[in-house]
C-alpha positions in Angstrom: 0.0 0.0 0.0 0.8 3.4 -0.9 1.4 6.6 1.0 1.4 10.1 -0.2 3.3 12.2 2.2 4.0 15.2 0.2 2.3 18.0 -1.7 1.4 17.3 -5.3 4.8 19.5 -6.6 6.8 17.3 -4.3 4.8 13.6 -3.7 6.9 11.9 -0.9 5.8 8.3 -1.1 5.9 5.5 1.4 5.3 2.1 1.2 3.8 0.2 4.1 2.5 -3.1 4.7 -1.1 -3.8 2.6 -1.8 -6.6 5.2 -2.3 -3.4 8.0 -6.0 -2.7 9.3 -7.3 0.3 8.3 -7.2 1.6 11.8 -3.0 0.5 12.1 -2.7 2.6 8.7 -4.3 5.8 10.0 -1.8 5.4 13.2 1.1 4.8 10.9 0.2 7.9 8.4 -0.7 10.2 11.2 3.4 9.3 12.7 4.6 9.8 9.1 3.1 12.9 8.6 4.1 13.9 12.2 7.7 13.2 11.7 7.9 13.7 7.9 10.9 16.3 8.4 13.2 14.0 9.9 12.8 11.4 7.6 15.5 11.0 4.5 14.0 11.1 1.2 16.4 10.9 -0.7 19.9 9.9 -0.6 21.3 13.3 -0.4 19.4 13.7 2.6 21.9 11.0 4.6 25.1 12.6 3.7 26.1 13.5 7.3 25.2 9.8 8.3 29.1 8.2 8.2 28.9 5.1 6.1 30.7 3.2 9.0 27.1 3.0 10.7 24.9 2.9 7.6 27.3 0.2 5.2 27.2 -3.7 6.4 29.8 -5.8 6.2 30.1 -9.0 6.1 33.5 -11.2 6.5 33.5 -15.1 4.7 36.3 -17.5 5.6 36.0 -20.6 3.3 34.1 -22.5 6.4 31.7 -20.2 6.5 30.9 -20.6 3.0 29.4 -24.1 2.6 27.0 -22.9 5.4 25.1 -20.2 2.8 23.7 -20.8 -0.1 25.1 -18.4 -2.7 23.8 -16.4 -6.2 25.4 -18.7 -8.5 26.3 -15.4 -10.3 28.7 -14.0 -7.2 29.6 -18.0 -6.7 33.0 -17.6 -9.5 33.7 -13.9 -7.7 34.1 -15.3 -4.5 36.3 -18.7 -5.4 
């Protein structure tokens, strides 16, 4: 389900569950709208975040590796 957030110069657009009752949407709009200034539409809008908190990294050691099933694309990358 779709929310419109902004104006209609400037739609902001959030997507939220469609399994939510009507009444758990209103709440969840009304706290969007609420707090629509703090949110980060756009990606220029986290440039002050450092990427050491916003990037995940994950380490493989060749044990770890026949644990996880892999994208048979990434598989020849990673041998």
């Amino acid at each position: 389900m779709k929310l419109i957030l902004g104006t209609d110069a400037k739609p902001q657009l959030v997507n939220i569950n469609a399994q939510l009752k009507i009444g758990k949407v209103l709440e969840v709009e009304q706290l969007l709208k609420e707090f629509k200034d703090v949110l980060a539409w756009t990606y220029k809008d986290l440039k002050m975040i450092s990427l050491e908190l916003a990037q995940h990294k994950y380490y493989y050691t060749i044990n770890t590796l026949g644990k996880y099933r892999l994208n048979s694309n990434y598989a020849t990358i990673i041998k």
